[in-house]
N, C-alpha and C positions, 0 to 999 in steps of 0.2 A: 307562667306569666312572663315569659321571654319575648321582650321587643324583637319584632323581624328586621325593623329599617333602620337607620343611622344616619345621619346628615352634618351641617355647622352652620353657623352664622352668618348674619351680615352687619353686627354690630355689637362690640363688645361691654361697651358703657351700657347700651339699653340689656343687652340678656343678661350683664352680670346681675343684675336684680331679679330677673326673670329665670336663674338656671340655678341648677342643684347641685351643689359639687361637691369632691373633698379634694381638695386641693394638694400636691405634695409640695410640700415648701423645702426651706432651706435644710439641708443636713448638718450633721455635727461634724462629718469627715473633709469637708470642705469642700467637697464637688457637688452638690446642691442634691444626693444624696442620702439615704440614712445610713447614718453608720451600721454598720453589719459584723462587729467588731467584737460585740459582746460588752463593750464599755457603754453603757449610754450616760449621757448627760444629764447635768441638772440634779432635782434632786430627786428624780426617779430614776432610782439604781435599777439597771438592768439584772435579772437575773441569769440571762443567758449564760452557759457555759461555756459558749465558743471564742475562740484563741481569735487573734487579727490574721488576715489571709487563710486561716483555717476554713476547710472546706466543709459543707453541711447538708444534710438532705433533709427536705422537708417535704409535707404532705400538703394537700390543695385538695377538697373534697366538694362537690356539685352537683347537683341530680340535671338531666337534661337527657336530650335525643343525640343519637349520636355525631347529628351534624354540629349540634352545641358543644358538643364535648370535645371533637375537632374543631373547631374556633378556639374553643378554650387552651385548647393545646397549644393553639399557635401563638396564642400571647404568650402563654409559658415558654414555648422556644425564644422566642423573640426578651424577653425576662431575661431569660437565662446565657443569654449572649452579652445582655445587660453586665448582670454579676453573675459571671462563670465560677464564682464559687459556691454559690447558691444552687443543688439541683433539687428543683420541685415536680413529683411524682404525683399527680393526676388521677385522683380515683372517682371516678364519675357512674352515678345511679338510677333510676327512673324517681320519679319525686315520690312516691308513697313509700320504696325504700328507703330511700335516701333519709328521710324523716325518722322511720324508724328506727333506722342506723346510730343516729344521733341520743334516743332515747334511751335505747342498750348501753350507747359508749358512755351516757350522764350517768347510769348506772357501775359499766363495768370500769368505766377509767381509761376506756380505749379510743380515741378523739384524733382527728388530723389535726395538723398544729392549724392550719387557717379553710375555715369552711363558706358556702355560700348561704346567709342569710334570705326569706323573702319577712319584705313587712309585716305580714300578716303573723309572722310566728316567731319576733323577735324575743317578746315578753315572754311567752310559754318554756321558750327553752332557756332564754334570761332567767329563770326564777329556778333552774334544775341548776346553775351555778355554773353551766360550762364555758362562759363566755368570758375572757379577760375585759374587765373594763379598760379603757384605751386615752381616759384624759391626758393622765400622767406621758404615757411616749406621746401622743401629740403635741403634748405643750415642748418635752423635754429634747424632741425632734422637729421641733418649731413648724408642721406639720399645717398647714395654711387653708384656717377652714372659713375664712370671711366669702368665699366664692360658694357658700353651701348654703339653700334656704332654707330657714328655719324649719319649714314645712318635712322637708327629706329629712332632717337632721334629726327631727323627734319621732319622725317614725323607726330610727334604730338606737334608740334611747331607752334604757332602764333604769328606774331608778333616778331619774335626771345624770346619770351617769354612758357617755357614749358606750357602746357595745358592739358596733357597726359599723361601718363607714359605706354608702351607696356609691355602688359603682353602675346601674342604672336608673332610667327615668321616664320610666314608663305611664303614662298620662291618658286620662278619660278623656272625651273630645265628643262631638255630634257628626254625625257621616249623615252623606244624602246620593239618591243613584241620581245625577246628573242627565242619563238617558229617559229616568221618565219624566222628568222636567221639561227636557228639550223635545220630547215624542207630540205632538196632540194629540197623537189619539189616547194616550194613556196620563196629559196635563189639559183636555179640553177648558179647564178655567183659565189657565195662563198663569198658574202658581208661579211665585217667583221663588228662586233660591234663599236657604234663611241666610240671614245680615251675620256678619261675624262674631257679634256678638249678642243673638237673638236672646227675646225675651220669651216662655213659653206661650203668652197670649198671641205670639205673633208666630210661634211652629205651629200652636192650633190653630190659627183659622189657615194657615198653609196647607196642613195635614187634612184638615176638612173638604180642601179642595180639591184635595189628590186622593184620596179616599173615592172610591166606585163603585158598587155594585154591578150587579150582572148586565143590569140595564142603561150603566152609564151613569148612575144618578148619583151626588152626593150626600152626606147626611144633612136631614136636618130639609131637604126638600121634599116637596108629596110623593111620595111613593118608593121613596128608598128600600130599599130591601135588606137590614142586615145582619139575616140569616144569609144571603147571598154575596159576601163580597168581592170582588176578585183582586183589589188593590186598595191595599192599609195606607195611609198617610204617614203612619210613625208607627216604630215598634219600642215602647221604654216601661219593659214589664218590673216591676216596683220590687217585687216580692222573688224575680226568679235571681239578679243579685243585687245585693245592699250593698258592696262595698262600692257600686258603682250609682246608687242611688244615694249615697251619702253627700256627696258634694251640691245634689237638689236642693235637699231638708237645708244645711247651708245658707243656700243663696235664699233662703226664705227666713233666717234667723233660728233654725231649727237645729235640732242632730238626732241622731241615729243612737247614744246612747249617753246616758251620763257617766261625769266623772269615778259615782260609786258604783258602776257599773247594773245601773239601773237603768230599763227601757225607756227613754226619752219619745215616743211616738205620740204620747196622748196629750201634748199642748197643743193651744189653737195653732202654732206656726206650722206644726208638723201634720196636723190633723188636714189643714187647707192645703198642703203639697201632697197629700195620701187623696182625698177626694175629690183634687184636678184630673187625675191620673183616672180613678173610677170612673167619675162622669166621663171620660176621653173614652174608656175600654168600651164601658157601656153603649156611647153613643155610636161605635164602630170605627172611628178614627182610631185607634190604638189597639193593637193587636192583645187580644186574650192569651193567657197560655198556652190553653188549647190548640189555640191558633199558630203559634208558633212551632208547637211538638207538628201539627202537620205539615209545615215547612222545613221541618229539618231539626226543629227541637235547639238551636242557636240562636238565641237574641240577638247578641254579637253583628250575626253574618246575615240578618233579615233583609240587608240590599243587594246580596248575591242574588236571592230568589228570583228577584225581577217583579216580585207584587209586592214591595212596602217601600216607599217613600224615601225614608229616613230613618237611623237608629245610633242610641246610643251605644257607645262601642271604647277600648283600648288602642291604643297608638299599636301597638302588636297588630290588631286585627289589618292592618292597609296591607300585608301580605296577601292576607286570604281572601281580599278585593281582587288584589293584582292577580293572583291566580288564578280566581274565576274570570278575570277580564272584564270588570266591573271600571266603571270610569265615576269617579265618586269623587265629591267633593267635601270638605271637611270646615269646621266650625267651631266655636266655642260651645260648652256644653249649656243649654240656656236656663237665665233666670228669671227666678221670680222679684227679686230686689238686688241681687248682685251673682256678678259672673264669678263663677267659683269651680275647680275641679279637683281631682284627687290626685296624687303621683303614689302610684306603686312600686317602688323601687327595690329591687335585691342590691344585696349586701353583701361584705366579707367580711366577715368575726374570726377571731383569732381564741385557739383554747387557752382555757384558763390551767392547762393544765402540761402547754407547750413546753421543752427542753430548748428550745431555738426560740426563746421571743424576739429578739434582735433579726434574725433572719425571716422569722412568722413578716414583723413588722415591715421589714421592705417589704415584701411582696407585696402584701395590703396596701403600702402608700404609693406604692407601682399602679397597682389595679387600680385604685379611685383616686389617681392623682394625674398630672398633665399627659404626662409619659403612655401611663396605660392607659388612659383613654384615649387620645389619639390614635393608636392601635387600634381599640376597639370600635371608633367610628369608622376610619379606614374599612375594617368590616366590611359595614353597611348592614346592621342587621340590629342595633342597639343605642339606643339613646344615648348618649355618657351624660353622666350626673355630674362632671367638670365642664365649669364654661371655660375653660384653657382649651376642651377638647372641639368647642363647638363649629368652629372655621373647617375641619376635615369631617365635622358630622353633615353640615349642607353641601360642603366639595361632593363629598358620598351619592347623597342622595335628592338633590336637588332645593331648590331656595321655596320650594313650593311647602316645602314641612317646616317651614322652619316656624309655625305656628306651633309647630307641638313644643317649640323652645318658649314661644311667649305665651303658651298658658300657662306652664310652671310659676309667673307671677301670680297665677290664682289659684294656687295649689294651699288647700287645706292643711291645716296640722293637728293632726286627728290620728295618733298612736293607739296600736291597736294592744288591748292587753287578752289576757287570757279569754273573759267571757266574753268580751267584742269579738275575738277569733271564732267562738264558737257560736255565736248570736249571728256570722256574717255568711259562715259557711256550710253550718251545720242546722242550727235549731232555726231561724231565720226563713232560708227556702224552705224546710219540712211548712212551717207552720202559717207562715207569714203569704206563701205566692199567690192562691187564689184569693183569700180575703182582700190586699194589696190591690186585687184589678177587681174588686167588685161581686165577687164569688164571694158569701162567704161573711160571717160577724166578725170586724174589725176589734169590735170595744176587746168581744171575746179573744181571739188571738194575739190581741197585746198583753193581757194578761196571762193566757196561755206560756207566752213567750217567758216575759219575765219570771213565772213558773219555773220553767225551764232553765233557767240560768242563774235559780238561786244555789 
């Protein structure tokens, strides 16, 4: 779930509301700083065992491709020129190791002192104890989290106790292929582009008009065909993921799961965002699964194809536009009663089980604080979740994204625990994808579900 693009702002009053940060504030060494001393302040004693100017090696641990892993290095040189006492060694995995790596060490005891967190599996490995909770050095490193929105903040939260600090900000959005809008031959009604912050009533009758069969016809007029269609209006398959169908349910007064971690799908609020979606797939304006596996089996990437419309999609995904050469234009994710989206952000946790907390902790407030984020937009490949960083994230990449910075003001706070992870990623798509678009007994697969996740 690696953002590709990177940008900043054009106004700090407005996105400091609007951005997700963690801020690195004042130090205790007096050069603004965390002390790296082994003394901390306050009345959270460090237990670090390192001397002052004493020099220390520490470990930095992240699953990625190897161009990530090179990015990542280059903060770390750049770090480490920082405080040249500090050297941090880099050990980088593909993600389903990398996961597993983690499981072994909560086991064997064997842990880098600071690792990368994602959202989605902050709780699961939170509850194996490997994570130091992080109030105590925040407060006692005066560690400046008022630039962070609540939304990011509790997604790497256990316990009500911080575990994480997000160092990106990764964001749901609505894409559209701009060329078949501007084509007639393939927008003969004269659709217009959706409103920035559309409502679904107004993507459907869009989608209804970009929607075509073989014959040119749209739905819902005599002779439609559609067994035959050769251009979807929108592609927002319900069932194939939740964690991006959750900000929907949301803006409908709905969720995706209750707090005792029981299926939330079968209230009227969620029940009317589940069969918007049916009637849409049904009537041919919304792409079936089916329908997608024959385009390439990626919701995501359904306006690369050149036959669908519109889809919901990741701030990450504008890479694999730009590489297809897709000229798309982007939007708030739309509502039924209110604009609402998700921020997915990874993390850096720190072991509960580190000899160098003191040196663990710069890093971490390096990485999601002014300093390294900055860096990180420079980039141009990743959001930063500090709005300290956000002026070199649109320098990067143009003032045209910097909508991916003001939806974060409608970024949900919807922390994921154990059975949410497995209800989003696992038993969810198994059970939930075809009934979802209409395929398929709803009542039955809700309960199926919750089955599953007792």
């Amino acid at each position: 779930m690696e953002a590709r693009k990177g940008w900043a702002w054009a106004s700090t009053m407005m996105l400091a509301m609007a951005l997700v940060a963690a801020g690195c504030g004042n130090g205790t060494n007096g050069n603004n700083k965390p002390d790296t001393t082994g003394e901390s302040t306050g009345n959270n004693q460090s237990t670090s065992s390192e001397k002052p100017q004493e020099k220390v090696t520490i470990t930095y641990s992240q699953w990625g491709t190897a161009e990530e892993l090179q990015r990542t290095q280059e903060l770390l040189d750049t770090f480490m020129k920082v405080y040249p006492n500090i050297t941090v060694k880099l050990e980088g995995k593909d993600w389903g190791t990398y996961w597993d790596g983690l499981t072994a060490g909560a086991s064997g005891g064997i842990l880098p002192d600071v690792m990368k967190t994602s959202f989605a599996y902050v709780s699961k490995y939170a509850e194996l104890g490997i994570f130091k909770e992080l109030d105590g050095l925040l407060d006692s490193h005066s560690f400046d989290r008022s630039a962070i929105a609540d939304g990011m903040l509790s997604m790497h939260q256990f316990g009500g106790k911080q575990v994480s600090l997000p160092i990106d900000a990764n964001v749901i959005m609505f894409y559209y292929n701009k060329a078949l809008f501007d084509d007639p031959a393939t927008n003969p009604k004269q659709a217009s582009y959706p409103s920035t912050e559309p409502t679904w009533e107004e993507v459907l009758d869009i989608a209804t008009k970009m929607t075509l069969d073989t014959n040119g016809k749209n739905p819902g007029e005599d002779g439609f065909d559609s067994n035959n269609i050769k251009q979807w209006g929108m592609s927002t398959v319900p069932g194939a993921d939740l964690g991006m169908f959750e900000p929907i349910l949301y803006s409908n007064g709905a969720k995706l799961i209750n707090d005792d971690d029981t299926v939330a799908l079968n209230t009227p609020e969620a029940r009317e965002v589940i069969d918007f979606f049916i009637k849409a797939t049904q009537q041919g304006v919304n792409t079936s699964p089916a329908q997608i596996e024959g385009m390439g089996g990626v919701q995501n990437l359904a306006i690369t194809t050149g036959k669908v419309a519109m889809n919901l999609a990741g701030s990450w995904n504008v890479a694999h536009y730009a590489d297809a050469n897709i000229d798309y234009g982007i939007t708030h994710v739309p509502k039924f009663q209110s604009t609402q989206t998700v921020i997915q952000p990874a993390g850096v946790a720190m072991s509960a089980s580190t000899k160098h907390e003191e040196a663990a902790f710069t890093l971490m407030s390096w990485l999601a604080g002014p300093e390294g984020q900055t860096e990180l937009a420079k980039q141009g490949f990743s959001i930063p979740s500090n709005s300290q960083a956000a002026d070199a994230y649109l320098e990067t990449a143009g003032a045209e994204f910097k909508i991916f910075l003001d939806a974060q003001a409608f970024g949900i706070s919807a922390p994921y625990s154990v059975k949410k992870t497995d209800l989003v990623f696992t038993h969810g798509t198994q059970i939930l994808r075809d009934p979802l678009s209409g395929n398929g007994d709803v009542e039955a697969a809700i309960a199926d579900l919750q089955a599953a996740l007792q």
